[in-house]
C-alpha positions as CSV (number, residue, x, y, z in Angstrom):
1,X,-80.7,12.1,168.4
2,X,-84.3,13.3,169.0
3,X,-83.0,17.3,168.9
4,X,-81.5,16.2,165.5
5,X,-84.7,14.7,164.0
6,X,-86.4,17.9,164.7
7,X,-84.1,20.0,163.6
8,X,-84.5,17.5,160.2
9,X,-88.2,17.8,159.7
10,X,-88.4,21.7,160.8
11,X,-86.0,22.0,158.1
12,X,-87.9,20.1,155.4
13,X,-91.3,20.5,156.0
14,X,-91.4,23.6,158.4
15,X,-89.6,26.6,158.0
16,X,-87.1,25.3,155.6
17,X,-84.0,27.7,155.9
18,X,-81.2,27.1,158.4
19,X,-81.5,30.5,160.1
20,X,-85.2,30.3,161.1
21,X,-84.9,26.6,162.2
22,X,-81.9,27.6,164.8
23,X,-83.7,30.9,165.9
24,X,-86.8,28.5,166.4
25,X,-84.6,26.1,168.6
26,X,-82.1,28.2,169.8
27,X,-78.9,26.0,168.4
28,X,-76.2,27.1,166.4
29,X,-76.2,27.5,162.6
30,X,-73.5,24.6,162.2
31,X,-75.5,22.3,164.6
32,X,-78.4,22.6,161.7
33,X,-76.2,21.5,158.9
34,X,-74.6,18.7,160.8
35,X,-78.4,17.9,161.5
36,X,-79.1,18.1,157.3
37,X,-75.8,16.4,156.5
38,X,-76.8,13.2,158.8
39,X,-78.9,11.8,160.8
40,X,-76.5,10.8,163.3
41,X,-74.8,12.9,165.6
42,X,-71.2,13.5,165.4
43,X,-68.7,11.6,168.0
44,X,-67.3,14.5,170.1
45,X,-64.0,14.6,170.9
46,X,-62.5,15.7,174.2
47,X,-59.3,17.7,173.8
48,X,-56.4,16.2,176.3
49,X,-56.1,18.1,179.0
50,X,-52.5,18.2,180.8
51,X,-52.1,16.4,184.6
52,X,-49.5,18.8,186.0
53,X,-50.3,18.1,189.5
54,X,-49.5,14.3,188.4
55,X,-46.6,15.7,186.3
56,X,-44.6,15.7,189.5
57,X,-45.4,11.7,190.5
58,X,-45.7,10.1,186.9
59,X,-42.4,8.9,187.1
60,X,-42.4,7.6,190.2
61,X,-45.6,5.6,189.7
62,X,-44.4,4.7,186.3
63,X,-41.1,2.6,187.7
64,X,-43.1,0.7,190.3
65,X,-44.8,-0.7,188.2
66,X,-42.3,-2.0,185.8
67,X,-40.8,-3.1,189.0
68,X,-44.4,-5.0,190.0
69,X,-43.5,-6.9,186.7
70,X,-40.8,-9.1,188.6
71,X,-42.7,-9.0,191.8
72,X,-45.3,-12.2,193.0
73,X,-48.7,-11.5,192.0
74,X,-50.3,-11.1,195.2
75,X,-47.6,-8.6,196.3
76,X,-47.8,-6.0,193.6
77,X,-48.8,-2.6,194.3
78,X,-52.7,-1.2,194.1
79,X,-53.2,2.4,193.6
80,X,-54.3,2.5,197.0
81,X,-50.7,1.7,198.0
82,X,-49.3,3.6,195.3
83,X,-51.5,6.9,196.8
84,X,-50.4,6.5,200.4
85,X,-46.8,5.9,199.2
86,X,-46.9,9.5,197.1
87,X,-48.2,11.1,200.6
88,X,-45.5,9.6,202.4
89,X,-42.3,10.3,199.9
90,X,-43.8,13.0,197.9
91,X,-45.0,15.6,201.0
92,X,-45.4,18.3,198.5
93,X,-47.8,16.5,196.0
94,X,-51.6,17.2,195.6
95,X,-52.5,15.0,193.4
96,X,-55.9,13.2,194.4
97,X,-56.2,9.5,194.4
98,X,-59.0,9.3,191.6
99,X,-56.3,11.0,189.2
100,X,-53.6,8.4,190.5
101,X,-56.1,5.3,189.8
102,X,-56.9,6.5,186.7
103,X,-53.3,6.4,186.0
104,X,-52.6,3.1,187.4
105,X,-55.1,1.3,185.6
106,X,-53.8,2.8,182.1
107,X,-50.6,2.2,183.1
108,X,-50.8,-1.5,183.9
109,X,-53.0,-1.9,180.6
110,X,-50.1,-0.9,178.6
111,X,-47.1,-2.5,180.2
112,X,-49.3,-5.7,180.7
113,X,-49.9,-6.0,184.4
114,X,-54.0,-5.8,184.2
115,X,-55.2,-8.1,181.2
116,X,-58.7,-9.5,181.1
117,X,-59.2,-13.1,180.8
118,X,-62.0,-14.9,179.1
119,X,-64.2,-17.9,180.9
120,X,-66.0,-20.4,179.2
121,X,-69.9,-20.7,180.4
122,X,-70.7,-24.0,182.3
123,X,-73.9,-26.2,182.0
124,X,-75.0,-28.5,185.1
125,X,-77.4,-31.4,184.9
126,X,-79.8,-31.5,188.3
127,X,-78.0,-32.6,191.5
128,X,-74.2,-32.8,189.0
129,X,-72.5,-30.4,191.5
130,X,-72.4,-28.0,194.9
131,X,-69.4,-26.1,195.8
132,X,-68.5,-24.7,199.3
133,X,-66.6,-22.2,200.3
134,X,-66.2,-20.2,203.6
135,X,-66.3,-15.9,203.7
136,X,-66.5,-13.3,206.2
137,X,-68.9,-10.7,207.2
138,X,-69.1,-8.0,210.6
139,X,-72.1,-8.6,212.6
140,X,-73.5,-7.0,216.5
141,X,-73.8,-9.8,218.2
142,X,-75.5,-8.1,221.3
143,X,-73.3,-4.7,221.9
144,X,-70.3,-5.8,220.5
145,X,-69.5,-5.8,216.5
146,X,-67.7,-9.2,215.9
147,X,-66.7,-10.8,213.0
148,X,-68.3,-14.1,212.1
149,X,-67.1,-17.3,209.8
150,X,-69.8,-17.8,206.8
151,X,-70.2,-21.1,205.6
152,X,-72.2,-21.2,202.4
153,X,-73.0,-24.2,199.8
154,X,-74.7,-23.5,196.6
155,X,-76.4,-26.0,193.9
156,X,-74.8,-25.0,190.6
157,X,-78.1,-26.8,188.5
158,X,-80.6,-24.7,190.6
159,X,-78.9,-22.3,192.5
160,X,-80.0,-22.3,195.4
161,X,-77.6,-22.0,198.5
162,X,-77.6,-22.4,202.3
163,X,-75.6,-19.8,204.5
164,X,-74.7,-20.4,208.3
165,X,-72.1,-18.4,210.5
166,X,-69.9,-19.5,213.3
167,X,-67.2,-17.8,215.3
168,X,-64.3,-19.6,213.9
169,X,-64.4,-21.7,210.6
170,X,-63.2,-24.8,213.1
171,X,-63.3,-28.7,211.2
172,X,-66.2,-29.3,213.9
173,X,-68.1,-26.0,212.6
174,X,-67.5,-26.7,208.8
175,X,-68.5,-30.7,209.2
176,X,-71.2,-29.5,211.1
177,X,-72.2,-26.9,208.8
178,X,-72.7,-30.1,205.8
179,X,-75.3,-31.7,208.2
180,X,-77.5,-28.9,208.2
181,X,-77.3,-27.7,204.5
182,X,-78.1,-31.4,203.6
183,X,-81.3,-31.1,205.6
184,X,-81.8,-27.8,203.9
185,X,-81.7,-29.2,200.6
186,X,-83.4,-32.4,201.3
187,X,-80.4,-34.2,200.3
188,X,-77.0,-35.2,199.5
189,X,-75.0,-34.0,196.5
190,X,-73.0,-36.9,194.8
191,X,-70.0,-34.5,194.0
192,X,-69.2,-31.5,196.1
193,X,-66.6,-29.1,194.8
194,X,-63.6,-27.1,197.9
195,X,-60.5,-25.3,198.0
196,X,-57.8,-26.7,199.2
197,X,-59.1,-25.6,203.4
198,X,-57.4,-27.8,205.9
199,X,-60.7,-29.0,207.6
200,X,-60.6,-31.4,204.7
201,X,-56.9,-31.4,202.9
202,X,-53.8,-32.6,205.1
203,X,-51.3,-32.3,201.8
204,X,-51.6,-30.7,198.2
205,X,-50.2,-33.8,195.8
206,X,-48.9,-33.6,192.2
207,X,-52.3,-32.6,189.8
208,X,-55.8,-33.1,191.4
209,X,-54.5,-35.7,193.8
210,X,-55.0,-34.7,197.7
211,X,-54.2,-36.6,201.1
212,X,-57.5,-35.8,203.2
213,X,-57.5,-35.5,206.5
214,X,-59.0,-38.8,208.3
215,X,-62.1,-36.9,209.9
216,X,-63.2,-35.4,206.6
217,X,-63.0,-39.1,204.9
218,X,-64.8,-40.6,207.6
219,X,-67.8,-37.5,206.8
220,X,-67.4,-37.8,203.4
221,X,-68.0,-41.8,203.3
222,X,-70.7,-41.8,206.0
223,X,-72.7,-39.2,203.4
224,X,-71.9,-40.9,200.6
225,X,-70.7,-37.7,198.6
226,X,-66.9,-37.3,196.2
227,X,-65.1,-34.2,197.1
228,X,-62.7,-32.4,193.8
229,X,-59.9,-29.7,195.4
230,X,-59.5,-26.8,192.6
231,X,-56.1,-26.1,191.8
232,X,-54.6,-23.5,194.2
233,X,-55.1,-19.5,193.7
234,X,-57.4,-21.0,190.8
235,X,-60.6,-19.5,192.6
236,X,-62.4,-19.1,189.0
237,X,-62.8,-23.3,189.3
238,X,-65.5,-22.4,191.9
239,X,-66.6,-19.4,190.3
240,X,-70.2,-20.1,191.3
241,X,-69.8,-19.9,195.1
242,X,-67.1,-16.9,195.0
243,X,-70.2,-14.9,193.6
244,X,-72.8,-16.2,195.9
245,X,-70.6,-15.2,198.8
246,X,-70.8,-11.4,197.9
247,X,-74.1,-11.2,196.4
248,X,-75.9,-12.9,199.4
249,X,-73.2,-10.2,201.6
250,X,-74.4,-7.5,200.4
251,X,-78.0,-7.9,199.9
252,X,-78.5,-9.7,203.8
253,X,-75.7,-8.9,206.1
254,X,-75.9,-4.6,204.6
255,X,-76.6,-3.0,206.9
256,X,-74.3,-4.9,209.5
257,X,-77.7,-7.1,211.2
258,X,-77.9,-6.7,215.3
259,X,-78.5,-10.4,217.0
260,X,-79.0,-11.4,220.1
261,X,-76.5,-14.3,219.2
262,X,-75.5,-16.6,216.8
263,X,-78.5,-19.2,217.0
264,X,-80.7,-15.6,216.3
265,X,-78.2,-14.9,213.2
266,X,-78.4,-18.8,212.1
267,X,-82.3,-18.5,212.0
268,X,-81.7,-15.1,210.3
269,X,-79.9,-16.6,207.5
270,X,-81.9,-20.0,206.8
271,X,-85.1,-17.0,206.4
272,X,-82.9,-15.0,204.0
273,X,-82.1,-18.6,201.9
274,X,-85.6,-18.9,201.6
275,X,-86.4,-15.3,200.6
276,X,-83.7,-16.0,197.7
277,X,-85.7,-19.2,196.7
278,X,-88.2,-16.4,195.1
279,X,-85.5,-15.4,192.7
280,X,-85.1,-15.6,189.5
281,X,-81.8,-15.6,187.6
282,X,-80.9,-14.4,184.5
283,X,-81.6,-16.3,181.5
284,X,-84.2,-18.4,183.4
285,X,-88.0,-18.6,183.5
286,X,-88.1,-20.7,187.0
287,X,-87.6,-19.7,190.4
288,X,-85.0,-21.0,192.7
289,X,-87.0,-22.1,195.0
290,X,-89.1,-24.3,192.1
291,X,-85.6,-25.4,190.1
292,X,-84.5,-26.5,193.7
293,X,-88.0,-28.9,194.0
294,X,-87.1,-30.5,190.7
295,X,-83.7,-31.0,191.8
296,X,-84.7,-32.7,195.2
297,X,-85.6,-35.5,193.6
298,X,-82.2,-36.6,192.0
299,X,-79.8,-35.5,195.2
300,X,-78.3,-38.7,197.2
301,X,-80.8,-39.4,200.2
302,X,-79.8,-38.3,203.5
303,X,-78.0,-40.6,206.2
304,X,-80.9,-41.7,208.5
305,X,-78.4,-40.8,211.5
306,X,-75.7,-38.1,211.2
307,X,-72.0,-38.1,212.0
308,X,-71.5,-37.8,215.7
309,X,-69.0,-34.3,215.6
310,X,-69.2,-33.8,219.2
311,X,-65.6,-33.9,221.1
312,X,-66.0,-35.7,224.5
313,X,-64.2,-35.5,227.9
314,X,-65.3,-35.9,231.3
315,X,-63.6,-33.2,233.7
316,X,-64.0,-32.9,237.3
317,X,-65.8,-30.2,238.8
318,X,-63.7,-27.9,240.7
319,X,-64.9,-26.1,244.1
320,X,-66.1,-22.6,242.0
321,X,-68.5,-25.3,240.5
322,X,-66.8,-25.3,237.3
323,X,-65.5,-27.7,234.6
324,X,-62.3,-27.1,232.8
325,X,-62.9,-27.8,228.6
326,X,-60.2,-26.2,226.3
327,X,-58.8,-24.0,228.5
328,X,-62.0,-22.2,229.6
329,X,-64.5,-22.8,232.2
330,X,-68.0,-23.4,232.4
331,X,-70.3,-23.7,235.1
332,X,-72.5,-26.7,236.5
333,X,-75.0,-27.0,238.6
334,X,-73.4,-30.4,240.9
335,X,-71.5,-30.7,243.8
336,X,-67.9,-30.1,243.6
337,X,-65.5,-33.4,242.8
338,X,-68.3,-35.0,240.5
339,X,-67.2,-36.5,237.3
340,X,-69.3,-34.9,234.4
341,X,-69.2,-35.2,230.6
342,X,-68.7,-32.8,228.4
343,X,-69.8,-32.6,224.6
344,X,-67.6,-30.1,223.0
345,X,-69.9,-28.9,220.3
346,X,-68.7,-25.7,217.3
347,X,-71.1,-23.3,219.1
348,X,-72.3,-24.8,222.4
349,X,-70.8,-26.7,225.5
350,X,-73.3,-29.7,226.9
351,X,-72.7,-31.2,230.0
352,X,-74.4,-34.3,231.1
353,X,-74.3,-36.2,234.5
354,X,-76.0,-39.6,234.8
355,X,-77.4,-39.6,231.3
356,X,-79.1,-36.2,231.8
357,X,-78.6,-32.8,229.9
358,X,-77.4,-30.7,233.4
359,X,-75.9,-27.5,231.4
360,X,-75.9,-26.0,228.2
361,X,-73.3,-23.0,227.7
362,X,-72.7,-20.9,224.1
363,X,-68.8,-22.0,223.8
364,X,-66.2,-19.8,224.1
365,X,-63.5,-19.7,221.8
366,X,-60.7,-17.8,223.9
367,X,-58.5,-18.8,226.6
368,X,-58.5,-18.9,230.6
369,X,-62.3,-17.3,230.5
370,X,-65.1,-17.9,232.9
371,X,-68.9,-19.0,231.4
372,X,-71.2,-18.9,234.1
373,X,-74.6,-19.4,234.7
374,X,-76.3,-17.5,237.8
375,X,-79.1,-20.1,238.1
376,X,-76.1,-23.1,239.0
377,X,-75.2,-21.6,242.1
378,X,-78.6,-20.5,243.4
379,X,-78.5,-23.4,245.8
380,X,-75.0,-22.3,247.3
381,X,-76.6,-19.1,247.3
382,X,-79.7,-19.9,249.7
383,X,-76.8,-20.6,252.2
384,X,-74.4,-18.0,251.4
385,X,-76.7,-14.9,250.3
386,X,-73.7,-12.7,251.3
387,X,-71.6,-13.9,248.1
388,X,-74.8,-12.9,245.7
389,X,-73.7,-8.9,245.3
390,X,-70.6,-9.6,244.1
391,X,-70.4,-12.6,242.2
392,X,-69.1,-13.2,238.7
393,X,-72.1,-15.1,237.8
394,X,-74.4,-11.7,238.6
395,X,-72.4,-9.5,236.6
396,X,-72.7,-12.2,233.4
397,X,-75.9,-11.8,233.3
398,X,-76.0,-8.1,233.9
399,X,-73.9,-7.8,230.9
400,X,-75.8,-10.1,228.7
401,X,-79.4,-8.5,229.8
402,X,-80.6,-10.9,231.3
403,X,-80.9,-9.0,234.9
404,X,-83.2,-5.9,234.2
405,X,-83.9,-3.3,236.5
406,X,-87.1,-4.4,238.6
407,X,-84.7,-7.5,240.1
408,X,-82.8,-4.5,241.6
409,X,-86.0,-1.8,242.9
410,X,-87.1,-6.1,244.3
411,X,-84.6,-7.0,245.6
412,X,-83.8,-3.4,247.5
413,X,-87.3,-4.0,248.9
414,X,-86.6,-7.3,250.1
415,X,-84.1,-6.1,252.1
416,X,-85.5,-3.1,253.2
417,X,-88.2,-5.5,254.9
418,X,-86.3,-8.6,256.0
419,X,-82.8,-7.5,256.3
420,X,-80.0,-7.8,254.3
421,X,-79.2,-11.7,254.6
422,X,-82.7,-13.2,254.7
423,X,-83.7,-10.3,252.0
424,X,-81.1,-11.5,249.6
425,X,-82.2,-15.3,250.2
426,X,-86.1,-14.0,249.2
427,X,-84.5,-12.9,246.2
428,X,-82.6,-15.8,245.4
429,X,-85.8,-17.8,245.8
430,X,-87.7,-15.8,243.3
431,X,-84.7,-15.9,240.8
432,X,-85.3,-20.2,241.9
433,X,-88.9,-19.3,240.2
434,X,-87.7,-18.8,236.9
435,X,-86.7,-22.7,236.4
436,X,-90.5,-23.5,237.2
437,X,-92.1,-21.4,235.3
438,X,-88.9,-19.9,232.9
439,X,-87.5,-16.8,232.5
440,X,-89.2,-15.0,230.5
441,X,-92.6,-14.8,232.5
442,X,-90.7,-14.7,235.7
443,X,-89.6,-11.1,234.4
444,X,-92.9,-10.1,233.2
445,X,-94.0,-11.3,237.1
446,X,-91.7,-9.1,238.7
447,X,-92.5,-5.9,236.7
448,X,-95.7,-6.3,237.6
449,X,-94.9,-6.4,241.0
450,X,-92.5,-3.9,241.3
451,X,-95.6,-1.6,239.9
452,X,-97.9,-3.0,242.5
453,X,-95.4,-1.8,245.4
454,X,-95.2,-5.6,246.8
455,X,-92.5,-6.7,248.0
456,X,-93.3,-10.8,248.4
457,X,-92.1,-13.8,247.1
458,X,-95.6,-15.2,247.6
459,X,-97.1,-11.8,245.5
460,X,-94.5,-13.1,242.7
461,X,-95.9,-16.7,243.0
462,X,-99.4,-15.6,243.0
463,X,-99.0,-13.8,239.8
464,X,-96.9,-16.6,238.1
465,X,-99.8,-18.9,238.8
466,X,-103.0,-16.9,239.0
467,X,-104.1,-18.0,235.1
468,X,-104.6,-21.3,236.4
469,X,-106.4,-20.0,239.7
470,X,-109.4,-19.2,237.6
471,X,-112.3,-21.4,237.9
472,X,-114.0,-21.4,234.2
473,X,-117.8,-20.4,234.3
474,X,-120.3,-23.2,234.6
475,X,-122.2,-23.0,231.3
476,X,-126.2,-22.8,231.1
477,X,-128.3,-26.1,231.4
478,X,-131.6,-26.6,229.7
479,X,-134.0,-27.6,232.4
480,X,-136.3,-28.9,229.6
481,X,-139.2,-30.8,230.5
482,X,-138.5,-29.5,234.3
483,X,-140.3,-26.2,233.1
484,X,-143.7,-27.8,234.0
485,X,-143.3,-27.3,238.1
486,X,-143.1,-23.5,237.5
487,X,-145.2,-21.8,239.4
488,X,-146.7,-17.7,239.7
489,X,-144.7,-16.0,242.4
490,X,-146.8,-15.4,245.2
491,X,-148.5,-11.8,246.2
492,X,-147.1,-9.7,248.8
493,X,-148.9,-7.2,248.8
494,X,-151.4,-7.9,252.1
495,X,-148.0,-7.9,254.2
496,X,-147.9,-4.2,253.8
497,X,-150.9,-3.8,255.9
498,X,-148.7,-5.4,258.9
499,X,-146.1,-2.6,258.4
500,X,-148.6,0.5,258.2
501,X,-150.8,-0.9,261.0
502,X,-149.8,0.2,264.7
503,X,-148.7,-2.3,267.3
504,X,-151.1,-3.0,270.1
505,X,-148.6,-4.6,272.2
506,X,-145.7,-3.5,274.3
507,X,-142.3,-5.5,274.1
């Protein structure tokens, strides 16, 4: 367009003749008198070009998919299936898989298998609605890629939405999961919009009409909140959430986040919910964040005390000093044959014992597996130092980091200067440190005097302790009126003679 108003105005006020303005601009003749005929460019045309290479497998792709027309919907052939199929049955054929999508596509456009349906735009009054919807994502959760269980809920009138993963999208996780996006919100929305996920639908009825499972209604009435199921495969009814599952995907979760676990990834999200709250979306002049403070003030209040979700049992502690919950077992620091109880939680494993928190474990969601915590058996330990080396509970926390390298150069040390039996029951004393004074700093402790070249439990104390050794410096006092009773420092300078004089006397 702007070549072509040059070409113009060169023409009628410049050099005006059609040779001098295409030697001036280095075009072709004809491009100048398209240029004087109109101001517009002319649409160029591609010539077709001929496919042989997809000459040999037209055919073939062209009767599956008049054959996908009698097929279910969900089982019909992509043109990524179609492309491995051709490598498979057609060994000889290069087409590439661009050409074959390309193919596909205008295939299905003509014999009616890809058509493009129209949605009418919705309008939401504050606090009208919040749907919820589970999807997936890959994250490293320590050293090991795993895939997590994403439950979001978003506000349709503001927009805003609250994320949080778990290991498996369990009834417990996704109740749970309700509890903590009301308190993210500030309250309860009157009508909250699912698919048809078993955590809250026993049975799909004739229409809208659902049989709920009795755990959900007893949620849903203690919040105070309606449910609505969309019709099933309709996932455009909840259009709202489908989209803030992949926009919120693949601006927080890309690249695949390292954790140090799932509470690290929880807090992770909640920060990226509120980085979203500076948002703006299109065709607004607000924020999120400010349309969601409007908002707050028409949502349901909150319950003052939520839902109890926790399973409970009361196993028996076995002689490994374990307790048996759903198949796995988890470690507790009592003798064995007590009676505890356990609080089956969607990400952790509490045990109690005489109204008192005893054990807190990140539950396990497979079968027959061993959770153990080295600190329960340090008192076994004290008396059987031999059993330290190998023990299950060592090489946990080896694995999960939480046994660096200066416990080992320590507890070589130890040995080396008590023996191997009372050397390994100095070490289980300083890992006994850690529940005074906690982990973290018992580490730092230990560095430090691994760098020293000690080799003490008492040096490890010491250093544990020595902040509050310090005595703090006595501040200055104003002597004030005191300042009268100075007097001039007397003068020495006649006792000099005594040391220059000679002694007359003999000792």
């Amino acid at each position: 367009m702007d070549l072509f108003e040059q070409l113009r105005r060169e023409h009628e006020f410049g050099i005006g003749t059609i040779a001098g303005v295409a030697a001036k601009f280095g075009v072709h003749r004809r491009v100048v008198r398209q240029a004087i005929g109109s101001a517009l460019p002319p649409k160029h045309h591609y010539p077709s070009r001929t496919k042989p290479k997809l000459g040999a497998v037209a055919a073939f792709i062209d009767k599956v998919l008049d054959e996908d027309r009698h097929a279910p919907r969900k089982q019909r052939h992509t043109a990524r299936r179609l492309y491995r199929r051709i490598l498979t049955e057609f060994p000889d054929a290069t087409v590439a898989e661009s050409t074959v999508r390309n193919h596909v596509r205008e295939r299905k456009h003509q014999i009616g298998l890809l058509r493009w349906e129209t949605f009418v735009p919705q309008n939401y009054s504050w606090a009208q609605e919040a749907q919820v919807d589970w999807y997936e994502a890959w994250v490293d959760l320590g050293d090991q890629r795993t895939k997590v269980q994403v439950f979001a809920m978003r506000s349709m009138a503001s927009g805003a939405a609250f994320h949080r993963a778990y290991l498996h999208a369990t009834q417990q996780a996704f109740l749970e999961a309700h509890e903590h996006a009301f308190a993210y919100f500030g309250g309860v929305f009157p009508l909250l919009r699912y698919d048809n996920l078993a955590s809250a639908v026993r049975k799909i009825l004739r229409g809208y009409r659902r049989e709920e499972t009795v755990r959900f209604m007893a949620f849903r009435s203690h919040w105070r909140f309606a449910a609505e199921f969309c019709t099933p495969g309709e996932g455009h009814e909840k259009g709202g959430i489908e989209g803030e599952g992949g926009y919120f995907r693949r601006n927080h979760l890309v690249p695949v986040p390292h954790v140090a676990d799932l509470d690290a990834l929880n807090t992770m999200l909640v920060a990226a919910c509120r980085a979203d709250e500076a948002r703006v979306l299109t065709g607004r002049s607000e924020t999120i964040g400010a349309a969601m403070a409007v908002e707050r003030g028409h949502l349901l209040l909150c319950a003052t005390e939520g839902l109890d979700l926790a399973e409970i049992v009361f196993p028996l502690t076995d002689k490994q000093g374990c307790v048996t919950v759903k198949t796995n077992f988890y470690s507790v620091p009592v003798r064995a044959g007590t009676r505890v109880e356990a609080r089956i939680r969607p990400l952790h494993v509490e045990i109690w014992h005489a109204g008192r928190l005893i054990a807190r474990h990140e539950r396990c969601h497979s079968r027959r597996q061993h959770v153990l915590d080295l600190e329960h058996y340090l008192d076994v330990l004290s008396h059987k130092p031999g059993a330290l080396a190998g023990s299950k509970p060592l090489a946990q926390w080896r694995e999960a980091g939480r046994w660096p390298g200066c416990y080992d150069e320590l507890w070589t040390r130890l040995q080396g200067r008590h023996g191997k039996q009372n050397g390994t029951r100095a070490m289980v004393a300083v890992l006994a440190l850690g529940q005074e004074f906690g982990h973290d700093r018992l580490r730092t402790a230990v560095a430090v005097t691994v760098s020293l070249g000690a080799c003490d439990v008492a040096a490890v104390r010491y250093l544990l302790t020595e902040a509050g050794l310090h005595k703090a410096k006595p501040e200055p006092i104003d002597v004030g009126a005191l300042a009268r009773y100075d007097r001039p420092l007397p003068n020495l300078a006649d006792y000099d003679t005594l040391l220059s004089a000679r002694c007359a006397g003999t000792a």
